[in-house]
C-alpha positions, 0 to 999 in steps of 0.5 A, a space after each residue: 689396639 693392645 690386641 694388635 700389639 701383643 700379637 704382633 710381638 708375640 710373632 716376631 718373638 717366635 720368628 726370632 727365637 731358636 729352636 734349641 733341639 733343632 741339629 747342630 748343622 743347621 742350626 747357626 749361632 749369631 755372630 755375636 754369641 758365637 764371639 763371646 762364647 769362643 772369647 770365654 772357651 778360650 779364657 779358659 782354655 788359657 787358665 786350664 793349659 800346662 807346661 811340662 818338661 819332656 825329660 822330667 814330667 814331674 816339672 809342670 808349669 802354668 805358663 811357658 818357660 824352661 825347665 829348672 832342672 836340665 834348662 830344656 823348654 817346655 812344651 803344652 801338656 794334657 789339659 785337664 778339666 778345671 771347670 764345669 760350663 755354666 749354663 748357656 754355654 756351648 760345649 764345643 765337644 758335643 757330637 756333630 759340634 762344628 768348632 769355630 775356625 779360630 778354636 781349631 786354629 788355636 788347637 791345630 797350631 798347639 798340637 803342631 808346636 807340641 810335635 816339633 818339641 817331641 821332634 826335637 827333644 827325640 832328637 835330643 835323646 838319642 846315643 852318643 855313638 849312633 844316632 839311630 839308638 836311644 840314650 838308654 842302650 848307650 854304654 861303655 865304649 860302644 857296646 849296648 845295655 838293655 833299653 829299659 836301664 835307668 840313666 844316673 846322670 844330669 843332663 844339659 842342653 845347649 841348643 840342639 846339643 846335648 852333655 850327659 854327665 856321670 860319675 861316682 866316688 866311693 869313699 870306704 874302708 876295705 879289709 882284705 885277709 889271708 897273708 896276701 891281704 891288705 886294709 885301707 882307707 881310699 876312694 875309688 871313682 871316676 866321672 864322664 861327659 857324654 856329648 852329642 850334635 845332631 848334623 841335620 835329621 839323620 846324622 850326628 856327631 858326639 864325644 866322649 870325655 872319661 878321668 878318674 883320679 884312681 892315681 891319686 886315691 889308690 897310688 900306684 899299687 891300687 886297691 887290695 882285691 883277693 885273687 885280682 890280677 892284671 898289670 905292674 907297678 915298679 916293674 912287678 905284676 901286680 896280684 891281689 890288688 886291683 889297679 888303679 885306673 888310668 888319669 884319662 880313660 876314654 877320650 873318644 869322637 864318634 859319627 854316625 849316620 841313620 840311612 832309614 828308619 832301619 838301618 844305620 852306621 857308625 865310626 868311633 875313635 878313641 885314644 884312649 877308648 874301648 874296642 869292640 869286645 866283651 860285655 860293658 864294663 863294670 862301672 857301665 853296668 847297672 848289676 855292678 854300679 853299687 859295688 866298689 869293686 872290680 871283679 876277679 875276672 875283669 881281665 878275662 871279659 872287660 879289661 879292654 875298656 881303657 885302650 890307647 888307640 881304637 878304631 871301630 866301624 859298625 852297622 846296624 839293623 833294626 836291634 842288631 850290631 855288627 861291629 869290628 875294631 882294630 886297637 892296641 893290644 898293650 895294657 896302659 903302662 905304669 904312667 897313669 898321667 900320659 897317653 901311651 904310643 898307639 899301636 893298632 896291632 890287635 883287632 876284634 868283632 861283636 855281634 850284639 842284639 836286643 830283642 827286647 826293651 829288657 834284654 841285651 846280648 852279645 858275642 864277642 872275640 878278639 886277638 890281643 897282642 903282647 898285653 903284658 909289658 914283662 911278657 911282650 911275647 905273649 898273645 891273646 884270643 879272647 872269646 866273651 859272651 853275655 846277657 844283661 837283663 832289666 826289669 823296671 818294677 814300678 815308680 823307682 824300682 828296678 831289677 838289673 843282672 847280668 852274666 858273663 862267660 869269657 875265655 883267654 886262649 894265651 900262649 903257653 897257658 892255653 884256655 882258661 874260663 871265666 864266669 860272672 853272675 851279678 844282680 841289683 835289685 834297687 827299690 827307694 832308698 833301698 838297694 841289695 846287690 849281689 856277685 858271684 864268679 869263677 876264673 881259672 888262673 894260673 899260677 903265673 897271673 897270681 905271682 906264684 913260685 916257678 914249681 907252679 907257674 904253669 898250674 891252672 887254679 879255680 879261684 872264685 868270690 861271692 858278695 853281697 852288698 846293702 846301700 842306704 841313701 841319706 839322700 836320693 831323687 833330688 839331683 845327687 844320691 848319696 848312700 851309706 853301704 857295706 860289702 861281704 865278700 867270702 874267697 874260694 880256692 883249692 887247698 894247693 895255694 894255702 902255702 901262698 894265702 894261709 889255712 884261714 878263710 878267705 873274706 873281705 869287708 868294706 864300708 862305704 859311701 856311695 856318690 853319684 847324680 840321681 837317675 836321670 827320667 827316660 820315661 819323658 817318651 812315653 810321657 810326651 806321647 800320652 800328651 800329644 795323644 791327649 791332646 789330639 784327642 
């Protein structure tokens, strides 16, 4: 009887049992190992899963929220591998592994909800000005800076809409000298508000909001700068100073409408705003965002940049823009608080191309009329050319430089050059910038006496620059800097400036927001990569 019995067990042990080296395909697991196993795979699914913010990867949670920094939502990161499976437990990733319907649901459903927050943070991302351009190309007024530039600004969402905001004060003392030189404490700065709203998935409306308060840190006269030019205070032109900026200098509203994955157009108006001519001006350039001052040749290539009354329409393809623009040939007058009579009466076009992430290029030309109020009868044809290059060198280093020709064909003065080199290498804390440049300027636009108004003098200015955060990457950079500058010029106008050499220096407090991550595209493809995988 024992005999019987063990046999009898002994057989429905073998017909029970699993042959665990049988294929997985035909192999079927019981229902209720299949269920604990799925229940334990999923326990620690939910224990190894992070969340991250598309715009600061650096921000990763264990559960879902918002994030502290900008309020964006978190979206589910690469999981990473926490824990070796016990024994017994089925891998789910062996080859020829069927996964449980619930786990590929779970798995489907989280790479589906991750895709439409990439979708929807990608929207958020875009231009200002065209919807069909990254944040990063988007510049003063319309004009384009290499896609790979860091972004120094803080961002906002609200919704689907997007505010980026930007700005910098540079609290300093200037020393200027020759006879025409000047020493004193002041504060140049201005701030922006860079606003976008996406109308469906290919059209966008945006505005753009930017003030300094030059007028009250610089007055009326502005800020002494050796051989700068460019209009008056008391009904005089101002030489060797550079003006103060105006109270609001871009109040503009765009809309743009993206036609397929190529080609898209857009309408920007500004009152006041920045026509489609020249280079991106300074304080938009990252090669210039470390120095106070304005270049020499500011009124030969980006003088532009404050207009009362612009109307821009443009088209783009791929990487190239084709733009025109019809605006107001006048200079803001010495009122830094009003809005000034629009007048339309000038126009311009630019071709711009960005071949590559770190490359941007322009062309541009425009007709000026009656930019002087002392001269009203004087008309302007300006003709600009420029490269900007930015090489991201790793973590929190960058290499931005930019060059820059223009040319003004005014009446009674004929053509004169201009040329500018500018380079900013930032790495930590640390940044060394550089300038040099060269404008032809008359004897006129320097406020000479009447035997040499009608002389064309080459004045040119060298500077090189350091700034130290005290405080960098944590929402706001604040730096400690100073600033050399040495002023050539021929020996004719040593009867206006001295025999001694031209040269100022400065020291200074750099403010502004830290940079602002764009690399969150790159950061949300590799997690949607890993995840899928």
């Amino acid at each position: 009887m024992s005999c019987t019995i063990l046999f009898t067990t002994r057989a429905i042990a073998q017909v029970g049992a699993t042959d665990p080296k049988r294929p997985h395909r035909e192999h079927e697991h019981p229902r209720s190992v299949a269920a604990a196993t799925s229940g334990s795979a999923g326990e620690r699914a939910q224990k190894q899963k992070e969340y991250t913010c598309p715009m600061h990867p650096e921000v990763v949670m264990d559960h879902p929220g918002n994030c502290p920094k900008c309020g964006m939502k978190l979206v589910p990161g690469e999981e990473k591998e926490r824990s070796t499976p016990k024994v017994g437990a089925i891998d789910l990733n062996r080859p020829g592994h069927e996964h449980a319907p619930a786990v590929a649901a779970a798995t489907s459903g989280a790479v589906g909800d991750h895709k439409h927050e990439k979708e929807k943070m990608e929207m958020s991302m875009q231009s200002s000005v065209n919807i069909a351009d990254p944040m990063s190309r988007e510049s003063s007024g319309t004009s384009w800076v290499p896609d790979s530039t860091p972004m120094y600004g803080k961002m906002f969402m609200f919704g689907e809409s997007m505010l980026m905001l930007h700005g910098a004060i540079f609290p300093r003392y200037t020393n200027v000298s020759t006879r025409r030189g000047d020493d004193r404490i002041d504060a140049p700065n201005w701030i922006m508000g860079m606003y976008s709203h996406p109308l469906g998935q290919n059209a966008q409306i945006g505005g753009r909001l930017m003030m300094s308060l030059d007028p009250l840190t610089e007055g009326g006269r502005g800020y002494p700068l050796l051989f700068q030019t460019g209009e008056t205070w008391d009904n005089q032109p101002l030489h060797d100073r550079q003006h103060p900026h105006d109270l609001f200098d871009e109040l503009s509203i765009s809309f743009s409408q993206k036609f397929d994955s190529d080609l898209s157009a857009y309408f920007y108006f500004g009152y006041p705003g920045e026509p489609a001519l020249g280079p991106p001006a300074f304080m938009h350039r990252l090669s210039a965002m470390d120095d106070p001052d304005a270049p020499i040749s500011h009124h030969w290539q980006d003088s532009t940049h404050i207009t009362f009354g612009v109307a821009t329409l443009g088209a783009q393809w791929r990487d190239v823009k084709i733009e025109g623009s019809v605006f107001t040939g006048r200079e803001p007058d010495e009122n830094r608080y009003d809005f000034d009579r629009p007048r339309f009466d000038s126009f311009s076009g630019r071709i711009s191309w960005n071949p590559t992430r770190n490359l941007a290029l322009q062309f541009s030309h425009g007709y000026i009329k009656s930019p002087e109020a002392l001269h009203p009868e004087t008309k302007v044809h300006r003709t600009t050319a420029s490269a900007i290059y930015n090489q991201p060198l790793g973590p929190d280093r960058n290499w931005s430089n930019t060059f820059v020709w223009g040319q003004n064909n005014a009446t009674d003065e004929g053509k004169t050059q201009s040329f500018l080199i500018e380079s900013n290498y930032q790495r930590g804390r640390d940044t060394v910038y550089l300038r040099w440049e060269r404008v032809e300027k008359s004897g006129h636009e320097l406020v000479l006496d009447p035997v040499d108004e009608s002389s064309i003098f080459p004045v040119s200015g060298y500077t090189i620059g350091y700034v130290r955060d005290l405080s960098h990457g944590n929402g706001l950079d604040i730096g400690l800097g100073t600033q050399f500058t040495i002023n050539d010029r021929p020996d004719s106008l040593d009867r206006y400036y001295g025999d001694d050499l031209g040269y100022a220096f400065q020291f200074f407090l750099r403010i502004r927001p830290s940079v602002h991550s764009h690399e969150a595209h790159s950061h949300s493809d590799h997690a949607v990569a890993g995840m899928e995988k």
